[in-house]
N, C-alpha and C positions, 0 to 999 in steps of 0.2 A: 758451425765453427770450421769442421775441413775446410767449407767451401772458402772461406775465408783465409784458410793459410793455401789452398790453392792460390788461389789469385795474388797474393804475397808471393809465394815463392814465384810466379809465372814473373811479376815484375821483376822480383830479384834479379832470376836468370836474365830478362833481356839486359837488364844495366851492367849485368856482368859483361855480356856480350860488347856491349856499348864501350864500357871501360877498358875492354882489351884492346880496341884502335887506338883509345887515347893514351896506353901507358905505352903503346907500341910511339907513339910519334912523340912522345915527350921526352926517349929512349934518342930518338931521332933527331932531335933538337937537345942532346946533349945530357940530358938528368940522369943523374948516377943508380943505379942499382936502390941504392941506402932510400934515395927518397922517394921513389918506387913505390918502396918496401911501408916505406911510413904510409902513405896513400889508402894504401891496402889496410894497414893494421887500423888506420882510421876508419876503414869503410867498416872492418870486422866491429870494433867498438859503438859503431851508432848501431847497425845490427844486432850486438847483443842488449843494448839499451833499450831497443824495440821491443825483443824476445821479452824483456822483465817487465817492461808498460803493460804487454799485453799479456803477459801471468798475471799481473797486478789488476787487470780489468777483468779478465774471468774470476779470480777470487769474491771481490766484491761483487760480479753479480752472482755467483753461488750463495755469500750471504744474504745478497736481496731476494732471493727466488726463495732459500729456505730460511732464514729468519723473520725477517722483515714481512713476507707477504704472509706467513704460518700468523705472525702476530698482529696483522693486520685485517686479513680476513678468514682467520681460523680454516 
C-alpha cells in the first residue's frame, strides 16, 4: 500500500510541475487570477475524491481478508 501511495504521489508531484507552465501561460494569454484559482480548486476536489475511492477500497478489502475469507475458509 505505501508503495502504491508512492507512486501516486510521484505522479501528483510531476502534473503539478506540469500545471505550473500552464497556469503560468494562461496568466499570459490574459486569465484573470479568479479562474486560476477555480482550476486549482478543481484539481483539489478530484484529489480528494480519489483520497475517499481509495479509503473506500481499502475498507472493503479489510472486510474481505477478515470476514469473508474467516467465513469461507475458517
Amino acid at each position: 500500500m505505501l508503495i502504491g501511495l508512492f507512486g501516486i504521489s510521484a505522479s501528483t508531484s510531476s502534473q503539478v510541475l506540469a500545471r505550473r507552465g500552464e497556469f503560468g501561460m494562461l496568466r499570459h494569454l490574459g486569465v484573470t487570477r479568479a479562474r486560476s484559482a477555480d482550476a486549482a480548486v478543481e484539481g483539489a476536489a478530484l484529489g480528494a475524491v480519489g483520497v475517499v475511492t481509495a479509503c473506500c477500497g481499502g475498507i472493503v478489502s479489510l472486510i474481505l481478508i477478515y470476514v469473508v475469507n474467516r467465513q469461507s475458509f475458517h
